[in-house]
N, C-alpha and C positions, 0 to 999 in steps of 0.2 A: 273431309273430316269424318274420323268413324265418330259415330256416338253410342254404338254396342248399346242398346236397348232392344228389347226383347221383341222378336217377332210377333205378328198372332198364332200364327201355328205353334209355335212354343210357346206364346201364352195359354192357348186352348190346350194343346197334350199338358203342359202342366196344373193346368187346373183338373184333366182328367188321373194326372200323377195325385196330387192331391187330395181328389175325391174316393182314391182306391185305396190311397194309403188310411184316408180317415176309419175306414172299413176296421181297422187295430183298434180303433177305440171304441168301434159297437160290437164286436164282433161278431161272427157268422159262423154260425154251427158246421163244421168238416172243413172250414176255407179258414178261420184265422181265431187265436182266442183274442178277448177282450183286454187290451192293456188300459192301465191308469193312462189320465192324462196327463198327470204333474211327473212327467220319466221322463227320458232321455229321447223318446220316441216324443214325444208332447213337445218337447223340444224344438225337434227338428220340426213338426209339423207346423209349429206355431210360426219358425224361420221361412216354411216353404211360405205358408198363406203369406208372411211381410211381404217376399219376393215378387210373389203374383199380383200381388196390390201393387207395389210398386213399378210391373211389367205394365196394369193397366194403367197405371198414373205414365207412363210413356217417360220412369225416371233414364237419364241418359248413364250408362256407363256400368246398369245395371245386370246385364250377362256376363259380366265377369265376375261377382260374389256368387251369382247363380248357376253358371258352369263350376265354380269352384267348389257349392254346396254338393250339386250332384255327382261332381268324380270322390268326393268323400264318401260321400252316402254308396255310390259304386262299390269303393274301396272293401268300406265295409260289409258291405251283399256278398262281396266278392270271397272274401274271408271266412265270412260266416256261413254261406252257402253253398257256393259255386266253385271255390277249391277244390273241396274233396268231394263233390260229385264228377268234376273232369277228373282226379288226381284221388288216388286210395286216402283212407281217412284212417284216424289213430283210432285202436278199440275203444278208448275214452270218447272221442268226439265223436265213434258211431252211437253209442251208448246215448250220450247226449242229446244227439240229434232224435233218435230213434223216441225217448224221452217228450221232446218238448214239441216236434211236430208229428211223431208216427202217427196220429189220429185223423191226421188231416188228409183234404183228399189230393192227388197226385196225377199231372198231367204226364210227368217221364217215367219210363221204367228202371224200375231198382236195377242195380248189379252191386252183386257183391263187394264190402269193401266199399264200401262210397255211399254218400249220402244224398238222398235223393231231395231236392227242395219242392217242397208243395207248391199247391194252383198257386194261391196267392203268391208268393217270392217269384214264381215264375213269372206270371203275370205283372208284378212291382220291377224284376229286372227287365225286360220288355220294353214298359213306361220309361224306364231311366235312361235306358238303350237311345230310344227313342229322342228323348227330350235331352240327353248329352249330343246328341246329331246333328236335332235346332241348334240346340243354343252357342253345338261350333259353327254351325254356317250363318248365326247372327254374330259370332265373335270377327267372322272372315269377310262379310259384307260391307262393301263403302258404299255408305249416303251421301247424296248430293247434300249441300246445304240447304238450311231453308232458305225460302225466298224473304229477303230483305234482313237477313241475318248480318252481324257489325258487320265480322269477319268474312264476307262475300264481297268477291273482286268487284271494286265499282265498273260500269257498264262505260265502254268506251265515249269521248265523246268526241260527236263530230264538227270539223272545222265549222262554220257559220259561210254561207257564200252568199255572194249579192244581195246584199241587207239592201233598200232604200230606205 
């Protein structure tokens, strides 16, 4: 019987997904500005920390809202960054980009036409990467049962010989 609960290693890289992403609500000078925490991002943060709680509470059936948070949360990294850094970018959403992270500092090199995502997004796609890996290989993992669990085939039993 699967019971898709979260590995430790998936719970450990998610808490260190966690503790990077909290980094948006203090912010750090050339890595991230300071978001509110009543947003859309506070949001999501406030869902990862339930998740993790809930990895450490050993909830069962629990890597499947959590993989499902993280291929969203991908989704939209995905979109909002890593597009048109692989793939040319519209003069609008260079302009944009250039905007709201140009001040930051940057592990890839620009090229032309494309947007380049700073340390931090790099470093948060990395973590996701990462922590979408666990949380398939705790989606694809069969657990024994526990021991003395209903549902655990009773243990054969043997005939009785030569009673006196």
């Amino acid at each position: 019987m699967r019971t898709f609960r979260l590995g430790t290693a998936t719970w450990a890289l998610g808490a260190a997904l966690a503790a990077w992403f909290a980094l948006d609500f203090v912010g750090v000078h050339r890595l991230v500005d300071r978001e509110p925490l009543v947003s859309l991002a506070g949001l999501m943060l406030a869902l990862l920390v339930l998740l993790l709680i809930g990895g450490l509470a050993r909830v069962r059936y629990l890597a499947i809202p959590y993989g499902l948070s993280l291929a969203v949360w991908a989704g939209l990294q995905w979109d909002t960054h890593w597009s048109t850094f692989l793939f040319t970018a519209s003069p609008r959403k260079l302009a944009w980009y250039e905007r709201v992270f140009g001040d930051h500092g940057h592990l890839l090199t620009a090229r032309p036409g494309h947007t380049t995502p700073d340390t931090y997004h790099t470093v948060l796609a990395l973590l996701l990467l990462a922590n979408l890996l666990l949380v398939g290989r705790d989606l694809l993992r069969r657990k024994p049962l526990d021991q003395g669990h209903l549902s655990a085939a009773p243990a054969a039993i043997e005939p009785a010989s030569n009673i006196n």
